[in-house]
N, C-alpha and C positions, 0 to 999 in steps of 0.2 A: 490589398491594403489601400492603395492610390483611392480606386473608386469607393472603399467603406471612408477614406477620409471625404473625399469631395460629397458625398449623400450626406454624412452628418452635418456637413457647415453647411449646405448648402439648405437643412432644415432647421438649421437654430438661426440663420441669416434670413432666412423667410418668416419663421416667427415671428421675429422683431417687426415685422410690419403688418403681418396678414389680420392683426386682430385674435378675435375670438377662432378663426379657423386654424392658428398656428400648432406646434408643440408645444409650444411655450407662449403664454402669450400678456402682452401688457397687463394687469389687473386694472378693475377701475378704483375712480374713490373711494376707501374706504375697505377696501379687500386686504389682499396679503400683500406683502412691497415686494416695488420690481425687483426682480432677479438678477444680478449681474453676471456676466460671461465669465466662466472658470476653464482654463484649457487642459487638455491633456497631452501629454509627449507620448510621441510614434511611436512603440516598442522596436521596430523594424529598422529606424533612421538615428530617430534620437534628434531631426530637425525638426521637422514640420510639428504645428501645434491646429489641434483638433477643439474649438470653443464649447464648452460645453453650460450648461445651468449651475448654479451656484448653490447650488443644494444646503451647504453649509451657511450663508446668507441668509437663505431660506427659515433654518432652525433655527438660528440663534435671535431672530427678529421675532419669530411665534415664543420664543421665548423671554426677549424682554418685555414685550408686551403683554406677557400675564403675572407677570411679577409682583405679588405688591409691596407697599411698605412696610419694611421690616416694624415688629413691633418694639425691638428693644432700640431705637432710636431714641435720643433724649427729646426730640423736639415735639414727640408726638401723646397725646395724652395717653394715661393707662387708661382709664377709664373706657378709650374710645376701642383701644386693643379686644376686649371680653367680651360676649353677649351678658345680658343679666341674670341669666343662669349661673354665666360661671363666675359673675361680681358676687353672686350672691353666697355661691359655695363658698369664692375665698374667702371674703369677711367673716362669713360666720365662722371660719378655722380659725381668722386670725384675730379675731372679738373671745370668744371661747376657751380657747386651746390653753393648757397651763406648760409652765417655761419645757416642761421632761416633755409635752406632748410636740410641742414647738419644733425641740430638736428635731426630731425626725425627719422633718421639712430640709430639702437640701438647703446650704446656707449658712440657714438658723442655728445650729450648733453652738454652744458656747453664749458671746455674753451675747449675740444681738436677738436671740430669744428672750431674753433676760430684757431685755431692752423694749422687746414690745409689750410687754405683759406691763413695764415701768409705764409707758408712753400713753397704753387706753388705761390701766388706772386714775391715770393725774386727768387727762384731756378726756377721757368718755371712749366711748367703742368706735371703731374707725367707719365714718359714713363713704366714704369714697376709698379707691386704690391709689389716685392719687394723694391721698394724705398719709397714707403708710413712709415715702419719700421722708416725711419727716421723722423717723425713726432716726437715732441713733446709728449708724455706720450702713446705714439701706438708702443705696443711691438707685436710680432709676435703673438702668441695666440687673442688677443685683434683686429689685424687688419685681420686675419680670423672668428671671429664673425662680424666685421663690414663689409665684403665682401659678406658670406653669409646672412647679415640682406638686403643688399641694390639690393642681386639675389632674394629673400625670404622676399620681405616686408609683414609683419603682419599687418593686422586693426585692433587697440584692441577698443573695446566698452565695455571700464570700466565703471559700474555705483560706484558712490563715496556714502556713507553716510554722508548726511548734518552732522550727530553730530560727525566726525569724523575732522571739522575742527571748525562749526559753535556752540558757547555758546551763553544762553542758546537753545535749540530745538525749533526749529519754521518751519512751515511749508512752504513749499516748495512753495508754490503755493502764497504766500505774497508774498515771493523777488521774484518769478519770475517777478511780476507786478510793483517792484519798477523803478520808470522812472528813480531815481539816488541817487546814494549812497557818503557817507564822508567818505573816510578811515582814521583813527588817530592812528599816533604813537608818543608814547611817550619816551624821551629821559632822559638824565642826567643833561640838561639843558638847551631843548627846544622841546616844541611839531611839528608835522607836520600832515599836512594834502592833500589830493587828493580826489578833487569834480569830480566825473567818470558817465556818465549816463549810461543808456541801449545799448548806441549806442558806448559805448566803446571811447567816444570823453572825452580829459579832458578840463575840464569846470574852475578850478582852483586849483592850486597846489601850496601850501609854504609851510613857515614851521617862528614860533616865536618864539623868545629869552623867557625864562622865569628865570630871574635874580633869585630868590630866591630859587630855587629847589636845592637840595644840598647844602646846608648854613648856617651856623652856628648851630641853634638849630632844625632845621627843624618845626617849627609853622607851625601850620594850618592856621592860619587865612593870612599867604605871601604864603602858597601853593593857598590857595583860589583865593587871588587878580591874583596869576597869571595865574591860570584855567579859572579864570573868565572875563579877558582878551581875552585869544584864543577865548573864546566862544562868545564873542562880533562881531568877524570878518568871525567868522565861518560860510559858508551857509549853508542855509536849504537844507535837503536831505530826501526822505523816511528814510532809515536807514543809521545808524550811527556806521563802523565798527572798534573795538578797537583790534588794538593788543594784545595778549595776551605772553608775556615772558613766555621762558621756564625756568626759572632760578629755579633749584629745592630748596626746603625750608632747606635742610639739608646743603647745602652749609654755612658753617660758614661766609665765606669772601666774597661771596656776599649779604650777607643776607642785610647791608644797602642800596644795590641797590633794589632787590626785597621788604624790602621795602616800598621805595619810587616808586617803579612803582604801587604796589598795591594801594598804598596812590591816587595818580595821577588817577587810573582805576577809583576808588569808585568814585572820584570826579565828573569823566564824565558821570559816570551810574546814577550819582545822579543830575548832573544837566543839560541833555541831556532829559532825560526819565518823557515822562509828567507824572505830577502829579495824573490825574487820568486813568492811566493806569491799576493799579489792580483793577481798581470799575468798568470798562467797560469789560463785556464777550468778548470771541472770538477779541479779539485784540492785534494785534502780537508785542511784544516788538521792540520799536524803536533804543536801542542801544543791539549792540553784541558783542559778542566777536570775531576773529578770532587767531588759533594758530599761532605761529611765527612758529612754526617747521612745520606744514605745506604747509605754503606760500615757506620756505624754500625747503622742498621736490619737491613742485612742477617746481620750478624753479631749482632742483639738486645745492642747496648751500650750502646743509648738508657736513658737515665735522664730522662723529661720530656723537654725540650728540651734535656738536658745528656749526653755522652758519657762514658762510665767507660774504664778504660784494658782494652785488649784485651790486654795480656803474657800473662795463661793462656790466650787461643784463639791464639795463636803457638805458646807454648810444647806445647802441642796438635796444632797442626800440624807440628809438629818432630817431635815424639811418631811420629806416625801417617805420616810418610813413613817413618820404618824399620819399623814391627809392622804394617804395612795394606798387602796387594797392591794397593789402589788407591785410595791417599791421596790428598786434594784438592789438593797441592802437593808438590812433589819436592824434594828436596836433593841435590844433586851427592855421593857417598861420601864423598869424598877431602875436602869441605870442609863436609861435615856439623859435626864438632867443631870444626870453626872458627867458625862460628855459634852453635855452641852456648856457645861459650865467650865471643866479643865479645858474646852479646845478655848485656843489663845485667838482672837479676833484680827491680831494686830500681823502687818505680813512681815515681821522680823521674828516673832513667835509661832511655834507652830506648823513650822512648813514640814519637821521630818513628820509629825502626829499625821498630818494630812497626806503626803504620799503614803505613806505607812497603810493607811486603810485604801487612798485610791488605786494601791500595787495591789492589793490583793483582790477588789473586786475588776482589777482589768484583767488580774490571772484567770478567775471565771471566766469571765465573760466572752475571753479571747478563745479560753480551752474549748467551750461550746461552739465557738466558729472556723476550730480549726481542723485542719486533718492530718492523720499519722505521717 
């Protein structure tokens, strides 16, 4: 051990001077950088130290030296980031592309699709990447992930867990077979609903006043007449999907809201849901639940923990059933303008109409991506 310690120093200590003839040996200008001495401990002693080459030195210098500059720095132009190839793909995605094609684009989701299609109408089609920057909520970091999502499109093939939006657990293989479904949302002072088949066509959509919800003393027996009302006009469907609020229970000050939604829930579970339902085996409950916070998610309307009103992705999907060979939702011709004309524009009007139809096409949409 003595003599393998004295032979090694005594060739890393000659290195250092002999030149080109060393183990190791000075670089000149312009080569790799000098080396610094790294030692190693004796196994044997646990005194003596053994100098050796810095190898790690080494790496990490061939290493900053091929680094370059990060593209998503603010200081640096977008423009100078792409070759003209990929200037040229992105523009034309983002000169072209209509708001439903936009989403897809990571990001883009929601309004700031909406946002660019607003931006080259008014100002003309966008000649540089850096003038996209001027977009509406697209800061420079944010429109270099949108650049490379739209060089770098991903296919994701999420599977979702049914119990992840659907109460209670039921299998997978009933809704797939349901020919059509009732979405209900229930309000502060009026329920709504959306008749949706398999085929993604809406078959009937409103929504009705219910005078005594919120009133005076809150009676069951005026909550009843007016549950019992909606349910008179209400069509038949396999299943019967119920909003479910996130309004958590610790909430002091909404707790009269929550509630009156729970109140309203029980009613529908209770007079929806036939009677002998727990006495027949193997048969899948006909009303359920669906999350609000996940209809929310899937449409990106989440704010935190708080949901914004979805009227422009309705009003969107209204849109896109007349100008889109294969729009996400269908409107029957004949009562297209009739829709258009009952849905309320205003966002104090109309929010149960609009969840109402957007619960039931994220029930689709979720059911095709999920697994049993």
């Amino acid at each position: 051990m003595l003599l393998a310690r004295r032979f090694l120093s005594s060739v890393v200590q000659k290195s250092q001077y002999a030149g080109q003839s060393g183990l190791f040996h000075s670089p000149r200008l312009g080569c790799l950088p000098k080396l610094e001495p790294r030692y190693l401990q004796c196994t044997s002693c646990w005194q003596s130290r053994v100098p050796v080459a810095g190898f790690e030195t080494l790496n990490a210098s061939i290493t900053s030296t091929s680094t370059s500059e990060p593209c998503n720095e603010d200081n640096r132009s977008l423009d100078a980031c792409y070759t003209s190839d990929q200037k040229d793909t992105i523009l034309q995605k983002l000169n072209n592309a209509s708001p439903s094609e936009l989403a897809g684009v990571k990001l883009l989701r929601g309004r700031k699709s909406v946002n660019i299609v607003e931006y080259r109408t008014k100002n003309g089609p966008f000649k540089t990447l850096e003038s996209v920057v001027n977009v509406p909520l697209l800061k420079h970091k944010s429109a270099v992930t949108v650049f490379d999502s739209i060089l770098n499109p991903v296919k994701r093939n999420m599977r979702i867990q049914l119990a992840k939006f659907i109460r209670p657990e039921v299998n997978r293989s009933w809704l797939m077979e349901a020919n059509a479904i009732v979405s209900i949302v229930c309000g502060t002072n009026k329920i709504a609903w959306a008749h949706v088949d398999r085929e993604m066509m809406v078959l009937d959509w409103q929504e009705m006043e219910c005078p005594h919800f919120f009133k005076g003393a809150y009676l069951a027996s005026a909550y009843l007449n007016d549950v019992s009302a909606v349910l008179k006009v209400l069509p038949s469907a396999d299943f019967y999907i119920i909003e479910k609020s996130s309004i958590s229970v610790q909430s002091i000050t909404l707790f009269p809201v929550m509630a009156h939604m729970r109140t309203v829930e029980a009613m529908l579970f209770s007079l929806l849901e036939p009677r002998n339902f727990l006495l027949e085996p193997n048969t899948p409950p006909k009303v359920l639940n669906m999350m609000r916070s996940g209809v929310g998610r899937h449409f990106e309307l989440m704010v935190g923990d708080s949901r914004v009103s979805g009227a422009q992705t309705v009003r969107q999907l209204m849109s896109d059933s007349v100008t889109k060979e294969l729009p996400r939702i269908n409107f029957p011709q004949n009562l297209l303008m009739k829709y258009m004309n009952a849905f309320q524009m205003s966002k104090s009007k109309g929010d149960e109409l609009c969840n109402a139809l957007l619960q039931a096409v994220a029930f689709y949409e979720l059911l095709s991506k999920s697994s049993a």
